[in-house]
N, C-alpha and C positions, 0 to 999 in steps of 0.2 A: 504493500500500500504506500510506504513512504517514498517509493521511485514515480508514482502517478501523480499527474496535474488535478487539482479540485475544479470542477466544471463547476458546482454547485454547491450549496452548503445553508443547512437550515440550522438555528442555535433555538433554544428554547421556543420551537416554533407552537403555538396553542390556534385551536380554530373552538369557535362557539358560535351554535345559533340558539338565541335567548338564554336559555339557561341551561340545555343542551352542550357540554363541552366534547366536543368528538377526536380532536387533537389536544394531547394533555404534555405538553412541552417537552418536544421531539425534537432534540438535533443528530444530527446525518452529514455526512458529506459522499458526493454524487462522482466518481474519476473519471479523467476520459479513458476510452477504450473499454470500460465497464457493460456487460450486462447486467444491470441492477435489476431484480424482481424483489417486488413486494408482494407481500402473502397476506392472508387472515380472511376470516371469515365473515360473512357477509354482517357490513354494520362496524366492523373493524377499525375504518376512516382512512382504507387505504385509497380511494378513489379521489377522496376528501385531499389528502394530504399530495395528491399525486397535481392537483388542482390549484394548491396552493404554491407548492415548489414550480411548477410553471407560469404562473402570475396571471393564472385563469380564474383565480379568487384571493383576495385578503387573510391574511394570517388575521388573527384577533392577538396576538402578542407574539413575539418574538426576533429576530433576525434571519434575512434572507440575503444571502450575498452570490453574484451572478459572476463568475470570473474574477472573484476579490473583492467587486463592486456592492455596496450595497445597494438593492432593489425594493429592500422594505414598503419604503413610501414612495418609488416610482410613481410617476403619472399615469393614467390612462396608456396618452397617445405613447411613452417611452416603453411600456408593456405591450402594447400592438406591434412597434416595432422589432420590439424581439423575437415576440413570438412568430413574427412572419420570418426573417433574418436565419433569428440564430435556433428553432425550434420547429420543430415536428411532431403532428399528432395524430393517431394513429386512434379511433373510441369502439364500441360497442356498434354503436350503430356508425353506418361511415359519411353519414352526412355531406355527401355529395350533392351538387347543385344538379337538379332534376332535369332543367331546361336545357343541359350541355351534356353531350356525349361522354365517354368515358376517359378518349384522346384530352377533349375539351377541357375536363376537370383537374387532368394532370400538368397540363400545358398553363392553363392559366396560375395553378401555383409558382409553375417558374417565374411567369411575366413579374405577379402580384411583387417577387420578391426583388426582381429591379437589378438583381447580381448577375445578369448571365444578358445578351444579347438574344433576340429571337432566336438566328438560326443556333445558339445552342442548346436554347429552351426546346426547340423542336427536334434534334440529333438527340436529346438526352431522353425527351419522350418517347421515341420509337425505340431508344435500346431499353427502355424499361419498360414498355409493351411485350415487347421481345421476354427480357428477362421473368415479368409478370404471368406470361402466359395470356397476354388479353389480345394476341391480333384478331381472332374472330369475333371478341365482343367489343374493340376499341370502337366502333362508330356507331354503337347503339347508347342509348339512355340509360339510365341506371334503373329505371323501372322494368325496362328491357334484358335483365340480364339477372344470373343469380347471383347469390348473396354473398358465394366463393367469388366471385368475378367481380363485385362491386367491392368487398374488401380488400382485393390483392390491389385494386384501382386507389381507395383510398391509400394505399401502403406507397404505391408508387408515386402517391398525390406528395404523402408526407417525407420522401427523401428525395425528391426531385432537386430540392435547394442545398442537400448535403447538410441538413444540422446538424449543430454542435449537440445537439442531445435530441434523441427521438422518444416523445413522450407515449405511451402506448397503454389505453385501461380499457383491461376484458377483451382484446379485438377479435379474443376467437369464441367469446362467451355466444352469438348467435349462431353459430355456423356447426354442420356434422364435421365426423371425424375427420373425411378425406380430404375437404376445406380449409379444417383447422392444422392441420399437418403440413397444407402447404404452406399458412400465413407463417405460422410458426418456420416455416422453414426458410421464408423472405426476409423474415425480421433478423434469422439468425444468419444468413448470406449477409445483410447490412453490416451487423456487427461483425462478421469476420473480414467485412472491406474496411476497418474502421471506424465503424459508427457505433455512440455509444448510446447506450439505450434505457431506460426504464420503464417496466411492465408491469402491471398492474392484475393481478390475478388469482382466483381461488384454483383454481386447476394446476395440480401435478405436474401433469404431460407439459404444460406450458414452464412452470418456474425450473422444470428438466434443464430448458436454455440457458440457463442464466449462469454465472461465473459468479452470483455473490444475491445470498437469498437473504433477505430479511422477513422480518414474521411480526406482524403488529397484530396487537388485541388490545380492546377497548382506548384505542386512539394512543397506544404506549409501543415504541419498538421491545420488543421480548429476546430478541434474539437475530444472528448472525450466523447464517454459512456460507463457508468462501469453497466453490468445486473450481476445478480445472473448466478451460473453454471444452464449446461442448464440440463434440466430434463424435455426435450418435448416441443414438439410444443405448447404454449400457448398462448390465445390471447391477453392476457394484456401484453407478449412480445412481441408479434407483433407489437400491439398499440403501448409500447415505443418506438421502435426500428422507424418507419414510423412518429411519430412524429417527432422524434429527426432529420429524414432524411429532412422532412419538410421543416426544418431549413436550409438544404442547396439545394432548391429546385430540391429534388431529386425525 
């Protein structure tokens, strides 16, 4: 840990709504190169907290520092721009613009972000169609297409710009197995190109990817495991992974 850069960093981070405390002062730090998965159980605050460290919602106390910087009380418009910039997100539902084809959807995140020239925005596109799996559903709608092919689109939506950190909750929570196997295995192609990631998830099979698991219950980190990158399904991962969960009778 002491040879990696801090991308991110939360110090006594707390989230409340009314009297509801759901993050109970959490600090973390985020590395690059990292697949970070957060774990726990529905209600947990991992979604909550995943929200926060993005600047997609207000800590209710604490510190948030973005590359050293602190972001705490960022503006609005200085959190838009990061999040288009330096951040990638990857939800549940994939929130794709309905009235634009699939090409459309990924293309225009390049523009949105103002880093890259058309024709790179568009050579980056078709090699992530390519890579995606989507040339036969690239020029349909997202109504138009299933739910594996709308996800792998939003995926290619959220690295088109190359973030500094690709944010990711539940993205395989909708989808069957053979769907979820592929996302999971895009996310984890990103991270093995250098992209670093945190995921967001109650599922196994999914925090399998990660290089560094944490485990939150009732808004409090509980716990840390750090596994090798991953390189397949193994079973002496497994076995760690199922042990360690053990621990928090999961």
């Amino acid at each position: 840990m002491e040879n990696k850069d801090v991308i991110l960093s939360g110090k006594e981070i707390t989230k409340s709504y009314g009297d509801n405390t759901v993050l109970q002062g959490i600090s973390l730090e985020l590395y690059a190169g990292d697949f970070t998965v957060i774990m726990g159980a529905s209600g947990s605050g991992k979604s909550t907290l995943l929200y926060v460290l993005s600047g997609m919602d207000k800590p209710s106390g604490g510190k948030l520092c973005y590359r050293g910087q602190d972001i705490t009380n960022a503006s609005e418009k200085e959190l838009t721009k990061l999040r288009a910039e330096d951040f990638g997100f990857v939800f549940q539902r994939t929130h794709l613009v309905s009235s634009l084809t699939l090409k459309e959807n990924i293309c225009m995140a390049g523009l949105i972000c103002g880093s890259m020239s058309e024709k790179e925005v568009k050579e980056k596109t078709d090699m992530l169609i390519l890579q995606m799996h989507l040339k036969k559903a690239k020029d349909r709608l997202p109504a138009q297409v299933s739910g594996g092919e709308a996800q792998r689109a939003a995926v290619a939506r959220a690295v088109i710009t190359k973030p500094v950190l690709l944010f990711a909750d539940e993205p395989t929570g909708a989808l069957n197995k053979a769907n979820t196997e592929e996302v999971l295995d895009l996310l984890t192609m990103a991270h093995t190109e250098g992209q670093s990631v945190l995921l967001v998830t109650h599922d196994r099979d999914a925090a399998l990817r990660g290089n560094r698991i944490l485990y939150l219950e009732d808004g409090i980190i509980m716990g840390e495991l750090m596994l090798e990158p991953y390189l397949g399904r193994k079973k002496e991962r497994e076995q760690k992974l199922a042990s360690w969960l053990e621990g928090f009778r999961w």
